[in-house]
BALOBA-1460 file (C-alpha; in Angstrom, 3 decimals):
// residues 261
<rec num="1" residu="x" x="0.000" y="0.000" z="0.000"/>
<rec num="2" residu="x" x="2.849" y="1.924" z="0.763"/>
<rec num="3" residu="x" x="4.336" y="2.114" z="-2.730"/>
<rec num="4" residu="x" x="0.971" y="1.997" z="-4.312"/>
<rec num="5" residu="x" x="0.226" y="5.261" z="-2.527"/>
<rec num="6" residu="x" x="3.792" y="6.746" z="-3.575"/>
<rec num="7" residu="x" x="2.918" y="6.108" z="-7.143"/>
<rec num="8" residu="x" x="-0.562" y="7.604" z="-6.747"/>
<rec num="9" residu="x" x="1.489" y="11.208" z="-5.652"/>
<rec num="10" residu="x" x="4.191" y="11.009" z="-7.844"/>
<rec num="11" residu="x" x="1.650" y="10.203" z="-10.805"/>
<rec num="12" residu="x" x="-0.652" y="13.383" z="-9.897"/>
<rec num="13" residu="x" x="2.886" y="15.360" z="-9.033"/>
<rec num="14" residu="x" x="3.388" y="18.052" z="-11.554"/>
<rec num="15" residu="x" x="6.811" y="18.576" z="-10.333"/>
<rec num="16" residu="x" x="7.938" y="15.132" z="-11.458"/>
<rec num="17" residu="x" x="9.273" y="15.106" z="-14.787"/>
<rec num="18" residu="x" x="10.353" y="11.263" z="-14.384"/>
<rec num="19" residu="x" x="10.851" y="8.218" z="-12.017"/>
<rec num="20" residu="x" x="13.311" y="5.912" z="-11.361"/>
<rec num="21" residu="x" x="12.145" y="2.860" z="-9.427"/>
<rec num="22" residu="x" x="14.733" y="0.855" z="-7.567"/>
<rec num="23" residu="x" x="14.005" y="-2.722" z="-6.536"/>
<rec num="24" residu="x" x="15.952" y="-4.398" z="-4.021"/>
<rec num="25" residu="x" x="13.925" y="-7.140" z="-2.884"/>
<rec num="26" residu="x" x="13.680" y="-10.999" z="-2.574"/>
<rec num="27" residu="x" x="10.080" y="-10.763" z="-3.088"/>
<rec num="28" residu="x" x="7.450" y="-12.451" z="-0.704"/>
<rec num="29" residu="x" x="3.577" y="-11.454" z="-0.992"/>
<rec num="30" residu="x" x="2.356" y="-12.755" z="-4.057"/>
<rec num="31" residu="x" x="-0.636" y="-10.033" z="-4.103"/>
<rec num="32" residu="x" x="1.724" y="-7.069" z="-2.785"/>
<rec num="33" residu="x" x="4.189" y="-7.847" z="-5.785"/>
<rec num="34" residu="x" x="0.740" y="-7.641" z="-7.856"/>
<rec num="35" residu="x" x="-0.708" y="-4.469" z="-6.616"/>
<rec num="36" residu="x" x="3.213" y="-2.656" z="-6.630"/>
<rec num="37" residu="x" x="3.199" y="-4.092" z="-10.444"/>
<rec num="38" residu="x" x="-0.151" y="-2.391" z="-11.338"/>
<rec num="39" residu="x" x="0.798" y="0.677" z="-9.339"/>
<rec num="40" residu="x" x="4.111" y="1.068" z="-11.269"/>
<rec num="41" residu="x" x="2.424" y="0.209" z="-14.304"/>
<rec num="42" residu="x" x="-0.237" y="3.411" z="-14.277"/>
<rec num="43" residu="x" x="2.714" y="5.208" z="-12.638"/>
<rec num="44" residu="x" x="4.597" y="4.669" z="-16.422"/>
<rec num="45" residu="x" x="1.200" y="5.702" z="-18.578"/>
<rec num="46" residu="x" x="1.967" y="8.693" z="-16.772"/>
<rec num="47" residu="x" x="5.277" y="9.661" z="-16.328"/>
<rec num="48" residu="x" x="8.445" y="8.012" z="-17.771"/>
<rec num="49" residu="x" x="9.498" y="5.347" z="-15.840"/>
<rec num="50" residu="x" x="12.870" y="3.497" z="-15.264"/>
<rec num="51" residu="x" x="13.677" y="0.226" z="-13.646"/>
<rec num="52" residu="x" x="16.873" y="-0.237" z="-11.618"/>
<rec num="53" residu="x" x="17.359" y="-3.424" z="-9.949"/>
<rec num="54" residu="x" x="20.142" y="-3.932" z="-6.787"/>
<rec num="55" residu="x" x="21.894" y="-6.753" z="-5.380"/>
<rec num="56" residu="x" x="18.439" y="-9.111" z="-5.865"/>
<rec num="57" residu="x" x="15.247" y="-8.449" z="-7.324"/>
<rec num="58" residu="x" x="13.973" y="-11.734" z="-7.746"/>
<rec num="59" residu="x" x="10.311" y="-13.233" z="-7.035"/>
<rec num="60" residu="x" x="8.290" y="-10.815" z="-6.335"/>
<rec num="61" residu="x" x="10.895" y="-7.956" z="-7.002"/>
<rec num="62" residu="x" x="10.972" y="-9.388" z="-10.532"/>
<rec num="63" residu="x" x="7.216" y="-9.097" z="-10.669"/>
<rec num="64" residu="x" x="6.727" y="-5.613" z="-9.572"/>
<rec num="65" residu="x" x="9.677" y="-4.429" z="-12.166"/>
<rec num="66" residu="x" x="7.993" y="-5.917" z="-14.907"/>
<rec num="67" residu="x" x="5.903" y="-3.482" z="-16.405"/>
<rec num="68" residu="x" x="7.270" y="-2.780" z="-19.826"/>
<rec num="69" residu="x" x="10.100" y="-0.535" z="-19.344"/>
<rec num="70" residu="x" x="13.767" y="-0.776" z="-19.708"/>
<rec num="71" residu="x" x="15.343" y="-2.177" z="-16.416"/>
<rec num="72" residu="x" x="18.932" y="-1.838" z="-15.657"/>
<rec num="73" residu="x" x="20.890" y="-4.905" z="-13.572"/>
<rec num="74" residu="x" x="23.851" y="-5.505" z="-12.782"/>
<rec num="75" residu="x" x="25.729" y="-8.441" z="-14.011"/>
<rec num="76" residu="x" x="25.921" y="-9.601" z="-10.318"/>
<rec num="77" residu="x" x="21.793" y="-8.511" z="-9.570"/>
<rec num="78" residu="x" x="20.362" y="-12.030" z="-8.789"/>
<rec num="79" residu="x" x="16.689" y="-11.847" z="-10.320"/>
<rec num="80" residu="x" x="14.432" y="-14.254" z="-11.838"/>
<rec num="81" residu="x" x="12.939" y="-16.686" z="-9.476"/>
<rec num="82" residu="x" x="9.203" y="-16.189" z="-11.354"/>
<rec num="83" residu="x" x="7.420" y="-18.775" z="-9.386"/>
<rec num="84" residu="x" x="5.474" y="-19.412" z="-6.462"/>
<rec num="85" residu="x" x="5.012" y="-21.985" z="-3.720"/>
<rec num="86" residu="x" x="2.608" y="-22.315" z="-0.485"/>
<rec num="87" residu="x" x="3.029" y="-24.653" z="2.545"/>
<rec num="88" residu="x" x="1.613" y="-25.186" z="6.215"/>
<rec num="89" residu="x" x="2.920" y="-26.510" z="9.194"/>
<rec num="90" residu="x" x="-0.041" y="-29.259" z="10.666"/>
<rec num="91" residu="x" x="0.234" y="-29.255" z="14.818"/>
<rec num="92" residu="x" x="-2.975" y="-30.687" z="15.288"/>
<rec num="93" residu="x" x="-1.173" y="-34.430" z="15.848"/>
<rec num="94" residu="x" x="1.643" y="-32.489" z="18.096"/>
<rec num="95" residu="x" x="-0.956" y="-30.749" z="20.018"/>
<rec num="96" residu="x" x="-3.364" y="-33.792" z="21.136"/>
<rec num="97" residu="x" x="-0.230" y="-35.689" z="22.862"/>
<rec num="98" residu="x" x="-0.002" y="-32.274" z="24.305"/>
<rec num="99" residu="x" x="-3.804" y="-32.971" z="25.340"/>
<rec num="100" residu="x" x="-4.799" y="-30.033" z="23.849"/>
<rec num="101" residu="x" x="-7.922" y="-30.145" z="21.380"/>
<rec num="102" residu="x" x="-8.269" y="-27.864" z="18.320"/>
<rec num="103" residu="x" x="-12.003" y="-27.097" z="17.195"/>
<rec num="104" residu="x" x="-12.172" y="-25.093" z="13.704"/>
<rec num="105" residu="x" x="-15.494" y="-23.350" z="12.837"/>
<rec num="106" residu="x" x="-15.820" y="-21.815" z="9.242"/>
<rec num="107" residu="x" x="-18.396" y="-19.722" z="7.304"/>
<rec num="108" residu="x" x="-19.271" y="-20.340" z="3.398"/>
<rec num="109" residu="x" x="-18.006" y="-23.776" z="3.294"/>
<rec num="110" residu="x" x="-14.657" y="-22.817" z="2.290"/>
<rec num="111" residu="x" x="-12.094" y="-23.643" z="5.295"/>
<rec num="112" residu="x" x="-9.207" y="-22.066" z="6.352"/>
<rec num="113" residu="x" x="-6.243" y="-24.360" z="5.165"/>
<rec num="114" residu="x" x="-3.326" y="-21.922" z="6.401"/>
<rec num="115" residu="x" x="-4.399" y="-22.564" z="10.824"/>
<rec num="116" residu="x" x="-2.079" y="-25.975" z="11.100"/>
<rec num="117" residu="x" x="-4.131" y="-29.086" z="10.249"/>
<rec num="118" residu="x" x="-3.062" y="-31.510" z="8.205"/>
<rec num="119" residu="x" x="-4.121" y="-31.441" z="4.913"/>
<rec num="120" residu="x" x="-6.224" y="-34.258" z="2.899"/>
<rec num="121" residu="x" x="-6.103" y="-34.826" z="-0.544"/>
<rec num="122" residu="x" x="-8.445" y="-33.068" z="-1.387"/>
<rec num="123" residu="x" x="-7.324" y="-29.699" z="0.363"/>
<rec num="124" residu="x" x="-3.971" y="-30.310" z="-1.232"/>
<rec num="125" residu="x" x="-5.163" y="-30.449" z="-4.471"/>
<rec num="126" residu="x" x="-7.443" y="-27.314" z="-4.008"/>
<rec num="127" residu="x" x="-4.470" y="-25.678" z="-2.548"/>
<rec num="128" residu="x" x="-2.239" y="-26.732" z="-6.056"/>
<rec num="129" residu="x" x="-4.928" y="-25.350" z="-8.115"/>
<rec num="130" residu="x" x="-4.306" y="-21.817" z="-5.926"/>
<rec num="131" residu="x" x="-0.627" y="-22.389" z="-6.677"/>
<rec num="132" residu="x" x="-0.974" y="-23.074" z="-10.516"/>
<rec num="133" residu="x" x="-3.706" y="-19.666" z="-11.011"/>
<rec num="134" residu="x" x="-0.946" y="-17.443" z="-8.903"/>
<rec num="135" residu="x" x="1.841" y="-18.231" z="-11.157"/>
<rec num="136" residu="x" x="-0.210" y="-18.501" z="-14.262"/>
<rec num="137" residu="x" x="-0.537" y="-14.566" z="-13.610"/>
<rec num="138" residu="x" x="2.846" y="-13.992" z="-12.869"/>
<rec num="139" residu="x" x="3.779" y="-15.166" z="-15.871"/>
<rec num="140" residu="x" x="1.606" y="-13.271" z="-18.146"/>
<rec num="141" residu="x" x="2.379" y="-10.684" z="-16.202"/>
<rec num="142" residu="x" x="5.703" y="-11.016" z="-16.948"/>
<rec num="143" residu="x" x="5.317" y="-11.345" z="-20.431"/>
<rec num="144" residu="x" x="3.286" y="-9.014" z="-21.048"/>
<rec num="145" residu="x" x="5.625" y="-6.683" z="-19.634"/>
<rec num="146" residu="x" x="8.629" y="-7.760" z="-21.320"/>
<rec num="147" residu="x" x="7.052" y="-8.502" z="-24.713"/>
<rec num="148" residu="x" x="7.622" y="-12.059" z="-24.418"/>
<rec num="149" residu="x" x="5.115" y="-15.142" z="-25.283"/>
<rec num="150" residu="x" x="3.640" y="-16.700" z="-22.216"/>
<rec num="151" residu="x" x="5.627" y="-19.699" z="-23.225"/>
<rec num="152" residu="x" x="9.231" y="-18.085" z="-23.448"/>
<rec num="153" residu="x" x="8.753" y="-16.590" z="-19.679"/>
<rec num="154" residu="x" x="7.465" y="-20.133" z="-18.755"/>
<rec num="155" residu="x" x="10.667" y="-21.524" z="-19.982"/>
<rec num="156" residu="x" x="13.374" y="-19.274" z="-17.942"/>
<rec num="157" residu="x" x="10.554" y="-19.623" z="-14.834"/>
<rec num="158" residu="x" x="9.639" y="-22.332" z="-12.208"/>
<rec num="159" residu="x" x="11.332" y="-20.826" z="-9.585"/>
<rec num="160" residu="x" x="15.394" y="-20.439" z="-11.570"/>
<rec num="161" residu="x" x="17.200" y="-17.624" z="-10.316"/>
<rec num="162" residu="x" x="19.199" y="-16.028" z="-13.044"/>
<rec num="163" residu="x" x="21.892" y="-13.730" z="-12.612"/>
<rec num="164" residu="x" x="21.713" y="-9.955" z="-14.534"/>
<rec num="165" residu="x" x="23.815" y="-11.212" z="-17.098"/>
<rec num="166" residu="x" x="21.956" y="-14.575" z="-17.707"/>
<rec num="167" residu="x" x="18.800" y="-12.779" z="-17.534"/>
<rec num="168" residu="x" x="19.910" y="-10.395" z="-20.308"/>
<rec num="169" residu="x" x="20.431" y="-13.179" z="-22.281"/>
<rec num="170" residu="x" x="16.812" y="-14.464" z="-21.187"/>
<rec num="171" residu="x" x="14.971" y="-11.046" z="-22.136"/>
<rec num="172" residu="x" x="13.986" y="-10.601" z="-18.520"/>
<rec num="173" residu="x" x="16.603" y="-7.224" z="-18.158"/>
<rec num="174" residu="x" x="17.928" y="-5.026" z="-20.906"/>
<rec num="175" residu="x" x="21.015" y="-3.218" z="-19.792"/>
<rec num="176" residu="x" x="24.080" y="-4.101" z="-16.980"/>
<rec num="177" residu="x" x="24.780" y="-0.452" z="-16.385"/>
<rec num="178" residu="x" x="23.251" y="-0.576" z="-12.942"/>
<rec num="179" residu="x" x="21.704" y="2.404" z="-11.276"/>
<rec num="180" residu="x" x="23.608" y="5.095" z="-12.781"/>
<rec num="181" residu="x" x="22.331" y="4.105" z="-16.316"/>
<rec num="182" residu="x" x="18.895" y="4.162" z="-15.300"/>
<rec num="183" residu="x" x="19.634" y="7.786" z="-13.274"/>
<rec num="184" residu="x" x="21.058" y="8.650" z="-17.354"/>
<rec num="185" residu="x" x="18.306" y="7.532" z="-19.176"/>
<rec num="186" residu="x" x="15.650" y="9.316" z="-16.781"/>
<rec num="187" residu="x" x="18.248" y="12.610" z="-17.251"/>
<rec num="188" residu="x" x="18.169" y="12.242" z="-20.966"/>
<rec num="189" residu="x" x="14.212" y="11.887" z="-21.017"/>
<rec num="190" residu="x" x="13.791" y="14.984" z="-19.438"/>
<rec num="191" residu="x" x="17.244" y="16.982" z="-19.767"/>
<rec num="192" residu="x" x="18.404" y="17.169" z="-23.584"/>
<rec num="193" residu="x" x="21.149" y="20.136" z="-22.336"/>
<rec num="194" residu="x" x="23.946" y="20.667" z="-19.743"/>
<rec num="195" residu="x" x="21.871" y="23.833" z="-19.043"/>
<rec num="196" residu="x" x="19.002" y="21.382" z="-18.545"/>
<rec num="197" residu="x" x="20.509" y="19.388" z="-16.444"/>
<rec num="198" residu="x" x="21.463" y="21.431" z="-14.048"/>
<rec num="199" residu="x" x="18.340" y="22.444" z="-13.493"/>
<rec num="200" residu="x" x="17.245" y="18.838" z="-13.050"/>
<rec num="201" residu="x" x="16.386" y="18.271" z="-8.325"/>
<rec num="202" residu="x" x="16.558" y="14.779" z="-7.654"/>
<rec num="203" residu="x" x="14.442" y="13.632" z="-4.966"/>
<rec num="204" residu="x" x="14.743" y="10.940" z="-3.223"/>
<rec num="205" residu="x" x="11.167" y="9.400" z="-2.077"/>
<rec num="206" residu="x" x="10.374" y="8.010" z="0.847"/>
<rec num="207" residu="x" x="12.885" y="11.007" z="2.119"/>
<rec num="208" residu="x" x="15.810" y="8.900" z="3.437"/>
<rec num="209" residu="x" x="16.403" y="8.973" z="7.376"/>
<rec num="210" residu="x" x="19.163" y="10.880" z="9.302"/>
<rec num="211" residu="x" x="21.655" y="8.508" z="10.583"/>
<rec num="212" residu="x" x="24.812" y="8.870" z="13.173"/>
<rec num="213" residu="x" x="26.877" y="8.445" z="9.767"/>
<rec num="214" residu="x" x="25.407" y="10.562" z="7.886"/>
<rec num="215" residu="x" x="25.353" y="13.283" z="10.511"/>
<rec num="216" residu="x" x="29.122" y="12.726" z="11.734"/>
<rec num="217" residu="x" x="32.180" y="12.446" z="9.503"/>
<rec num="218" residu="x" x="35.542" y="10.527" z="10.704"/>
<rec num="219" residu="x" x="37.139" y="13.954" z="9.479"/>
<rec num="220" residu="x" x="34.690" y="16.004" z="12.128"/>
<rec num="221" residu="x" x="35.896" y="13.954" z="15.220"/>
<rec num="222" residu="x" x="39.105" y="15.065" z="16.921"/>
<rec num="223" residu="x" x="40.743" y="14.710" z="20.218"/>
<rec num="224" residu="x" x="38.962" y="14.607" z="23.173"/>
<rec num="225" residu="x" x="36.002" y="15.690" z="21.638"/>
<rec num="226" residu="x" x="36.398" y="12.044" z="19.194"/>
<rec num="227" residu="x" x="36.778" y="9.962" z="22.378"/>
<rec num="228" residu="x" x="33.715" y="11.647" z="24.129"/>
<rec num="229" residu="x" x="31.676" y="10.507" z="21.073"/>
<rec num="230" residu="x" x="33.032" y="7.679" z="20.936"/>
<rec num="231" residu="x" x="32.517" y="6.612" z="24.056"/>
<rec num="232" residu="x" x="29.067" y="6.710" z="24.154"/>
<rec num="233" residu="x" x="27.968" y="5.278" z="20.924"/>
<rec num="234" residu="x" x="30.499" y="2.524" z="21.474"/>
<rec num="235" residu="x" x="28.307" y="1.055" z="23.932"/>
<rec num="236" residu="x" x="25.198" y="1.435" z="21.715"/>
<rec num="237" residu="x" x="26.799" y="0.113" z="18.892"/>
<rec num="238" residu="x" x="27.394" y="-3.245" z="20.758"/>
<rec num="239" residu="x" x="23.860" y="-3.236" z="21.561"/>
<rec num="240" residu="x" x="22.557" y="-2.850" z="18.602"/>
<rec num="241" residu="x" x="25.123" y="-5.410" z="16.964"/>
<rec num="242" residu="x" x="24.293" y="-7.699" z="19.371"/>
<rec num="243" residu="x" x="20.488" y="-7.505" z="18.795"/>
<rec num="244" residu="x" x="20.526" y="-7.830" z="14.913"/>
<rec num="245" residu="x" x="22.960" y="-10.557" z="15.180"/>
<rec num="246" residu="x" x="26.199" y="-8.773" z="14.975"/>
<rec num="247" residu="x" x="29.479" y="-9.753" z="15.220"/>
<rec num="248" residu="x" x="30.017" y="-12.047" z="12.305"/>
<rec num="249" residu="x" x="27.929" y="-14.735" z="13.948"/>
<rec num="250" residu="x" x="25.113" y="-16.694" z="11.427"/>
<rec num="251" residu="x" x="21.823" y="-16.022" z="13.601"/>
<rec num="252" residu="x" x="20.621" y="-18.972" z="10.665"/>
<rec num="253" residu="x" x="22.089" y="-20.802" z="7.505"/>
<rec num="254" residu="x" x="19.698" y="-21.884" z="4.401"/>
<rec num="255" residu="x" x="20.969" y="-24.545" z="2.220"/>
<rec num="256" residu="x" x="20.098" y="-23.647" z="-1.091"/>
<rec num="257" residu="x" x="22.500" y="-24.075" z="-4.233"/>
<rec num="258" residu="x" x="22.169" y="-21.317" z="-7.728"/>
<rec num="259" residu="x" x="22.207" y="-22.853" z="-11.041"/>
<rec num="260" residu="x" x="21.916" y="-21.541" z="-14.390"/>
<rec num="261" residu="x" x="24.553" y="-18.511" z="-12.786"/>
């Protein structure tokens, strides 16, 4: 909603000559890829659009960035990944040799098959059926916003994660120049002189948040006044490491291997 929203004001902005979307994602919500998609999407029949993907813009990031404009990688940007997959943990056996009973009550006939039982055939198959329509519309989605046939999308999808240069090859990116050639290509849309450009105020939306480095410079700290400073956030620092996992320490380790690199 949040993006959605952003696209809404920068669409109705008369201010904004151009936009350059960055995606830097591993994706997640299959409907929250969809409604960013659509949002960027209107966002473009508005206002020239360019697509910049980071260090991974796969999944869902690939889904949102699909919407028919040029999008810069990296050779190293890990994207691709156009597929989708749904799975529940069942508890009820767990919880009865805890001795505790489980009693579901639903409304319309249709259950919920996400609240930890164990599914039966038939709910499995109903939930495959979910699985298949989902990435049936990423797909198209995907090819329709890369001018592709359902068909060639299908073929470099199914969950593969490419990277930028391998997905050039694939159709799913057109250029390895990164950020700063999408930042160029939004400049020549709507600068064509040095005069022009000049003129040109990049904004940077949301606003980016003040940070410690940002406000204070290694250069701006001396003497006493360096150890006083120092000193304090040193202490905080820890604390902060040490609650996100700091200190070069794996908080968790996925085994997963990348082929097709």
């Amino acid at each position: 909603r949040t993006v959605s929203d952003l696209c809404r004001s920068l669409a109705d902005d008369r201010r904004v000559a151009a936009v350059v979307v960055r995606v830097d994602s591993p994706g997640g919500s299959a409907g929250a890829a969809d409604t960013m998609h659509r949002s960027i999407s209107r966002l473009a029949a508005r206002k020239p659009v360019f697509l910049s993907l980071g260090d991974v813009a796969a999944s869902g990031g690939m889904y949102a960035a699909a919407v028919g404009r040029p999008i810069h990688a990296t050779p190293s940007t890990l994207t691709g990944s156009i597929g989708v997959y749904a799975g529940s943990f069942g508890v009820d056996a767990g919880l009865a040799r805890l001795g505790v009973g489980v009693e579901r009550v639903s409304r319309g006939g249709v259950p919920n098959l996400f609240d930890g039982r164990t599914w039966t055939q038939d709910e499995r198959a109903a939930v495959r059926r979910h699985i298949d329509g989902v990435y049936r519309l990423f797909v198209e989605s995907v090819a329709a916003g890369r001018g592709m046939t359902v068909e060639a999308v299908d073929q470099v999808a199914q969950g593969r994660i490419w990277s930028g240069m391998r997905a050039r090859d694939h159709g799913l990116v057109d250029s390895l120049d990164g950020f700063l050639g999408a930042y160029e290509a939004a400049l020549a849309e709507v600068a064509g002189s040095a005069w022009e450009r000049d003129r040109v105020i990049v904004r940077h939306e949301p606003a980016p948040r003040p940070s410690i480095s940002g406000l204070v410079s290694p250069g701006d700290l001396i003497g006493a006044e360096a150890d006083a400073l120092l000193g304090v956030l040193g202490p905080v620092a820890s604390e902060l490491s040490a609650a996100f996992g700091g200190g070069g320490e794996a908080m968790a380790r996925v085994e997963f291997s990348l082929h097709g690199l």
